[in-house]
N, C-alpha and C positions, 0 to 999 in steps of 0.2 A: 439716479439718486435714490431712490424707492428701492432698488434692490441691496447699496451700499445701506440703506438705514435698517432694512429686514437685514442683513447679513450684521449687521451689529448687535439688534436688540437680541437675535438670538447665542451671538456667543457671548451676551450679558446674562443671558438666560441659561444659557451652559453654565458658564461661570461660576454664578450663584447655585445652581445644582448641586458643584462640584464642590464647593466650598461648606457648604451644607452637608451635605454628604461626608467628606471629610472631619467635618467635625463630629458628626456622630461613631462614625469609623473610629477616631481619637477616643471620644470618651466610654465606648463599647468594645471595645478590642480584647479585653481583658477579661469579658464577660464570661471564656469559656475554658477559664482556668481552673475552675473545679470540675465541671464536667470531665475536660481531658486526665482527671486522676481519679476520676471515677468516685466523686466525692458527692454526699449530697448535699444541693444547696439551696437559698433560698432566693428564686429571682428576682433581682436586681431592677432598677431605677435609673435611666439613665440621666446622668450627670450626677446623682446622688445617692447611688448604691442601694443599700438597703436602710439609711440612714437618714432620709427626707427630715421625719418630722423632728429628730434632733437636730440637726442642721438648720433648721428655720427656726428652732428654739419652739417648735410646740408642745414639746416632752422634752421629760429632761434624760440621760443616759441612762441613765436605773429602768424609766421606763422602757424604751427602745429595746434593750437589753433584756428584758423580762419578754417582753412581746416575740422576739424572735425566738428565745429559749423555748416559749410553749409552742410557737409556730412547731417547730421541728423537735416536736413531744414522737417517742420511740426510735430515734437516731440517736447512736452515739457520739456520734463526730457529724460537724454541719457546716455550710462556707456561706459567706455572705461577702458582701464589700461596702468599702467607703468611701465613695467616690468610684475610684478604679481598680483601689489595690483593696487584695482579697485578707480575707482575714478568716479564720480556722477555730469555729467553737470545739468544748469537748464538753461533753454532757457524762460520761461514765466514768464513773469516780476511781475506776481501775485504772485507768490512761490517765485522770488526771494526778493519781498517787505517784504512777511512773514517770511523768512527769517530774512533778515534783521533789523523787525522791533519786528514782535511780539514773536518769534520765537528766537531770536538773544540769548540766555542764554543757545540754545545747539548747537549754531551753532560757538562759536566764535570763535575757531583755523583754523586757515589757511592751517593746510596740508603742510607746507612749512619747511624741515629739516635746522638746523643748528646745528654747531660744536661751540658754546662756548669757548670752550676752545684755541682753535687753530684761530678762529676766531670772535671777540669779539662785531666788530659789525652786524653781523648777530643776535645777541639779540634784535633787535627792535620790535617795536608793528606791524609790518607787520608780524614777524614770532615766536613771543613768544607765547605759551599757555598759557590757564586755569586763573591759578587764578596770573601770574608772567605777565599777558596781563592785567588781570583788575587792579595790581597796576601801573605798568608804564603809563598805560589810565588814571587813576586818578592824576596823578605827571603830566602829560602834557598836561590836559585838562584846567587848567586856564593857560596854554601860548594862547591858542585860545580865548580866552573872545574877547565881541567887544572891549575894550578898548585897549588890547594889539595887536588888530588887525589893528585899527584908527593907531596906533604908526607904527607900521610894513609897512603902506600905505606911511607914509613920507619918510622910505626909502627904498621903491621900484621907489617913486617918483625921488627921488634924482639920483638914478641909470639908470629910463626909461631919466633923460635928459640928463646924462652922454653920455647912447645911442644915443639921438636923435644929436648930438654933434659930435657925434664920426661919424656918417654914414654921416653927411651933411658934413664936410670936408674930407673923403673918397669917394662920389661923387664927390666934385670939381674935388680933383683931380685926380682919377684914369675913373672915369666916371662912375664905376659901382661899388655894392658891393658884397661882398658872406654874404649873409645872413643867411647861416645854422650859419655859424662860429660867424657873430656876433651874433644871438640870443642867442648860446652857451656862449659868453661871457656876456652878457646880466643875464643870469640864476646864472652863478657862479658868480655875484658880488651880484646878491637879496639874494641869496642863505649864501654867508658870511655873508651877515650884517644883513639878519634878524635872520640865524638861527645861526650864530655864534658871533654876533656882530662883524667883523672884516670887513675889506674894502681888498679888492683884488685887485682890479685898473687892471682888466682883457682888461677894452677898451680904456686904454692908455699903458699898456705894456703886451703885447703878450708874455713875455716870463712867465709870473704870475707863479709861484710852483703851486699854487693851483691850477689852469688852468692845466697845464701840468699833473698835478697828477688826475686831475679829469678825462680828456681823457685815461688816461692808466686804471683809476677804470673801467670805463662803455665799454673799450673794450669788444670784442667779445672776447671768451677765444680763444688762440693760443696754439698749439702744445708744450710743451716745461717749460711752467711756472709751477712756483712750488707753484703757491697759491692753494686754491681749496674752492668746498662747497660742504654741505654734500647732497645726494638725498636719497628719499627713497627706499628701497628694501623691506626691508619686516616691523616688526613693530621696527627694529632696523635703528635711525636716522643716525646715524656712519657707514652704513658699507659699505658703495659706495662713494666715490669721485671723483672730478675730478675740472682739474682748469676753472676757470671762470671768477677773476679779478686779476688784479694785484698786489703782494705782497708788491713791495715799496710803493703802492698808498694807499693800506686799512693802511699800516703803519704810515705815512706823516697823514694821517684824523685822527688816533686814538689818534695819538701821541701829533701832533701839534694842532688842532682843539678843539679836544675833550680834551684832557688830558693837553693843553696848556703847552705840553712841549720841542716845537721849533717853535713855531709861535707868534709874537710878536702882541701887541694888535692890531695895524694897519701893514698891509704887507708893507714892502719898498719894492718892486721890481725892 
């Protein structure tokens, strides 16, 4: 009996070895994909690449992003990952011109996951691929012409005197302004009327929907919300989530804005 109970505990104890093991095997396998192209890189975190403290939301991506760019200060080219799958800085402005320029027909996806379905505007030319990137590029490149751009200048003009309006009697009378907050309102009223054609009136009443809704969209993700977006893990766009904006705010923009279906052509706020 004592050697059937010793012959058990130990292949529970393999077991668990092997299963351990394995799983590190899994989320390190991939480790040595720059090295084998003779890339330099910057060593990785297992289970979380070189992306820990974004990932746990203790920095936000600008930061992470800056920290590894200085990391690999005198490298032109640098690998890192996200999880497991690798991803390719460029640091020298010559490659990234070639990129961009002559180069641009294998470079044009973004790397950037979205969920369609669940979330709709995430389909933008910032994160669509292939050939669904080059028809929306085509469908919005004559909103860019100079001419539609000349028109677009009148009303930012209109808006920049709204501003200058707004802050000159907010000086009189308070003596000082907060400037983040109005340049913010400043942003969502150019932002309605050039790219929605509607008027917000953000620097005459503060309490604007769309104002409101736009601060909850570009929050910082909180604990608790139940919107999300999708990241990559492996070559599956879907299989990691997690929240990041707000669910009444992407709704109010798809709904009202975009789908003009509770936002009236000018806002009465």
């Amino acid at each position: 009996m004592a050697i059937l109970l010793e012959s058990f505990v130990a292949e529970l104890l393999i077991g668990i070895v092997t299963f351990f093991l394995f799983i590190y095997w899994f989320l390190t396998n991939n480790f040595d994909y720059w090295e084998k192209r003779n890339v330099f890189y910057l060593k990785p975190i297992p289970l979380f690449g070189n992306f820990k403290d974004r990932l746990l939301f203790r920095k936000t991506n600008s930061q992470v992003s800056k920290e590894l760019y200085d990391e690999a200060k005198g490298q032109k080219i640098f690998g890192t990952w996200m999880f497991k799958l690798p991803f390719l800085w460029i640091r020298d402005p010559e490659i990234i011109k070639r990129i961009l320029v002559k180069d641009f027909a294998h470079f044009h996806d973004r790397g950037i996951a979205m969920d369609e379905e669940k979330n709709p505007l995430s389909a933008n030319l910032f994160n669509l691929p292939g050939a669904r990137w080059r028809a929306l590029r085509t469908k919005l490149t004559p909103t860019f012409t100079s001419g539609k751009m000349k028109m677009m200048f009148g009303l930012m003009h209109e808006c920049a005197r709204e501003f200058v309006d707004f802050v000159r009697v907010e000086a009189d009378a308070n003596g000082e302004v907060e400037f983040k907050e109005v340049f913010a309102k400043l942003t969502t009223d150019i932002i309605g009327s050039c790219a929605f054609g509607l008027q917000f009136n953000s620097m005459k009443n503060p309490d604007s929907e769309f104002r409101k809704m736009g601060v909850k969209f570009l929050r910082r993700c909180e604990c608790g919300d139940d919107n999300h977006t999708a990241v990559y893990v492996s070559g599956d766009r879907k299989v990691f989530q997690y929240a990041i904006t707000h669910k009444g705010s992407k709704r109010f923009l798809y709904e009202g804005c975009i789908g003009h279906g509770g936002v009236s052509r000018k806002e009465q706020c």
